[in-house]
C-alpha positions, 0 to 999 in steps of 0.5 A: 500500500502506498500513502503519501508522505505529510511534512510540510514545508518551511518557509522563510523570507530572508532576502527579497530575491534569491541567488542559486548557483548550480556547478560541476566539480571534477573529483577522481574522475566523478562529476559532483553536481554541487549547489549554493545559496548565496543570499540566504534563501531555501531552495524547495525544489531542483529540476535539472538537466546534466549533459556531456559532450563526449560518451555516456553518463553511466551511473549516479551516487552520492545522494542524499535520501529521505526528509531533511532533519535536524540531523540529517538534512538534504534534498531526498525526495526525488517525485517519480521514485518516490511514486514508483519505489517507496512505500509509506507504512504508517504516518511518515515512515518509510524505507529510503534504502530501496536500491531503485529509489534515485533523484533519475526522472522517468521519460516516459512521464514527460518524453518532450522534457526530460532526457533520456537517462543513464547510458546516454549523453543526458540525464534529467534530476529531480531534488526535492525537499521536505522538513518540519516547518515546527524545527527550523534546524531541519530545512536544507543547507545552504549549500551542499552537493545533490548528487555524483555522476560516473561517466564512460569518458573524460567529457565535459559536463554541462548543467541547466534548469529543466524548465518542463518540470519546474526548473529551481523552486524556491521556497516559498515558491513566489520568492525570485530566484537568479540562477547560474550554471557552471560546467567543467571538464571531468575525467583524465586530462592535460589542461594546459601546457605553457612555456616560461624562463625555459621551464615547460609546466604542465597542468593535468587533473585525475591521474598520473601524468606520463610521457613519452618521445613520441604519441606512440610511445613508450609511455613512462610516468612521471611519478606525479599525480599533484596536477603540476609538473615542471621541468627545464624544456630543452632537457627534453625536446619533442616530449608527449605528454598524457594522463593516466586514471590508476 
């Protein structure tokens, strides 16, 4: 038997329009979908689309799951997987553990908007939040990360509001919202390479850094996995360079 969850929500009036800024942070190779209000505002609600411009996104992890509370508190109800995976026994009680319970919208609610899903170059995420309106303590942090991607390949990642399904509801939802979004590139890769005072620095992120004589190599690391390497350029002339994911 399902039921429906009955927390409301809290609603405060802190600033007279809200700042939201959605972002990717690149970490071992993960895409953390990371969140911040800046003008002490609540978010209610995110709809978001996530792409990348190479591969697939092929997994989601590292979310948060349930009502927020005074000790645990996040953005854990995901509305079509909550309909489709979770059963409320009595009251408000419920097992947010469910292995198919994810922030992943469903496709076939709404085909025109919504992308199509993991295995694919583009996912549509559905964050929302509900807490006790008697605890202040329990509403959402101001900032925090709603969720990490695994992707098949080094991609860059790319986010926007999925205005079909709602987009940032802020709360309370006539609250005006300003948002902004902030992709990066996620996964092995050389960042830059310059040249100074007859030093060749290389910029890389997520792995070792390698070289080689030629782009067929032997491929010999360096040792180096900090993201900055230097060394004199004439010592090596014609050098290739390469990240590796251990």
């Amino acid at each position: 038997m399902k039921a429906r969850l009955s927390l409301a929500f809290f609603s405060v009036v802190l600033a007279a329009r809200g700042d939201v800024r959605l972002s990717i942070q690149e970490s071992n190779g993960l895409a953390n979908l990371n969140y911040q209000c800046t003008a002490g505002e609540v978010v209610r609600s995110f709809a978001l689309d996530v792409t990348v411009d190479h591969g697939q996104i092929i997994g989601v992890t590292n979310y948060f799951r349930g009502p927020s509370t005074a000790a645990a508190r996040g953005y854990g109800i995901f509305p079509a997987s909550f309909r489709d995976n979770i059963i409320v026994s009595s009251g408000s009680s419920a097992n947010w553990s469910v292995t198919t319970y994810s922030p992943l919208a469903v496709p076939a609610d709404n085909p025109a908007g919504t992308l199509p899903g993991l295995n694919s170059s583009g996912v549509t995420l559905e964050f929302g939040a509900l807490w006790d309106p008697a605890i202040p303590a329990a509403s959402p942090p101001s900032s925090g990360t709603l969720c990490s991607l695994q992707l098949s390949q080094t991609a860059t990642v790319t986010i926007a509001a999925n205005a079909a399904r709602g987009g940032i509801v802020a709360s309370p939802p006539d609250l005006p919202v300003t948002s902004s979004f902030t992709g990066a590139l996620v996964g092995p890769a050389i960042l830059s390479a310059t040249v100074l005072n007859g030093s060749i620095t290389v910029r890389f992120q997520d792995g070792e850094l390698e070289s080689a004589p030629s782009v067929n190599g032997p491929w010999t690391g360096t040792g180096n996995t900090s993201g900055v390497f230097s060394q004199p350029a004439n010592a090596v002339p014609g050098m290739f360079y390469r990240v590796h994911q251990h």
